[in-house]
Wavefront OBJ file of the C-alpha trace (Angstrom):
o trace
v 16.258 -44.838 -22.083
v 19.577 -43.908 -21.720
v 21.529 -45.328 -19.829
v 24.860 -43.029 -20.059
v 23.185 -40.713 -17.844
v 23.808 -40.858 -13.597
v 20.385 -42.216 -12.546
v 21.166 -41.579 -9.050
v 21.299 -37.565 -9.056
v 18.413 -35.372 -7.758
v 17.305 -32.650 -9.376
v 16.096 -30.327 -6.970
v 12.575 -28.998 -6.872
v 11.941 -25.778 -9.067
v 9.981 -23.418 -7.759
v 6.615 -22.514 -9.376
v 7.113 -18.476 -9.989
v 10.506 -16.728 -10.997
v 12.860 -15.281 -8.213
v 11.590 -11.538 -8.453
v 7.912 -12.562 -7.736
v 8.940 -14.210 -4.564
v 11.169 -11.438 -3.174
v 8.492 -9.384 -3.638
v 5.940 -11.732 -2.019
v 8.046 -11.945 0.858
v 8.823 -7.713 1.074
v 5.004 -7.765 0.988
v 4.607 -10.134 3.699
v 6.926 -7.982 5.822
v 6.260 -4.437 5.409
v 4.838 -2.472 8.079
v 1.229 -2.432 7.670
v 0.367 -1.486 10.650
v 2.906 1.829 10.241
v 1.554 2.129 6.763
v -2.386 2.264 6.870
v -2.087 5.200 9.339
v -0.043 7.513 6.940
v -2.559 9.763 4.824
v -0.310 10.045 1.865
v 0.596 6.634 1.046
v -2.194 4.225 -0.533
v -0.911 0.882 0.727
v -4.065 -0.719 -0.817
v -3.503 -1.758 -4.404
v -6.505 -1.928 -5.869
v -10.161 -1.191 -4.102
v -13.400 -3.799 -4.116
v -16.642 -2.065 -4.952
v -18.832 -2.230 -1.877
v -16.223 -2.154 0.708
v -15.755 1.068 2.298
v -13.167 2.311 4.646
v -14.164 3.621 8.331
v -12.560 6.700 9.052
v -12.946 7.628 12.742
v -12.809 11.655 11.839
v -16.457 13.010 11.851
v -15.304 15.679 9.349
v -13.980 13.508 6.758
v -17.110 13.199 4.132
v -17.957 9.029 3.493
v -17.149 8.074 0.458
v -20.520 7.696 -2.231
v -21.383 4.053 -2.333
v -21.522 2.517 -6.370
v -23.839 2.389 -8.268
v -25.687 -1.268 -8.072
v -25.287 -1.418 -11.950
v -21.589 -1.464 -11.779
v -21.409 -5.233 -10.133
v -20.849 -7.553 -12.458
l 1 2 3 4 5 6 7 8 9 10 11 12 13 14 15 16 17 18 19 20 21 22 23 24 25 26 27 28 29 30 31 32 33 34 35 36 37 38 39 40 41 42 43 44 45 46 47 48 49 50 51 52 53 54 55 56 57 58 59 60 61 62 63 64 65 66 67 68 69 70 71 72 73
């Protein structure tokens, strides 16, 4: 061991991800979803689950074709 060293100082805790990941954790957590998932031209969801389908409340809007059972994995 050496002993040179200040035993007494703290080193303070580092964080887990980099600085860029959690500024854009915490944009996410505050954006304006509720704003957002009304707005037909932005697609605030970034990526889509198979077998979970969107309600739309217009009757003329066609449903969207359900997978194919083959495709779950």
């Amino acid at each position: 061991m050496d002993l040179s060293q200040n035993l007494r100082r703290t080193e303070p805790h580092k964080g887990r991800f980099p600085s860029a990941l959690k500024k854009a954790l915490f944009f996410l957590l505050l954006a304006p979803w509720e704003s957002w998932t009304t707005m037909q031209e932005v697609d605030w969801r970034g990526f889509r689950v198979l077998w979970v389908h969107p309600i739309d409340s217009d009757i003329f809007v066609r449903p969207v074709r359900r997978p194919s059972p083959d495709a779950l994995s």
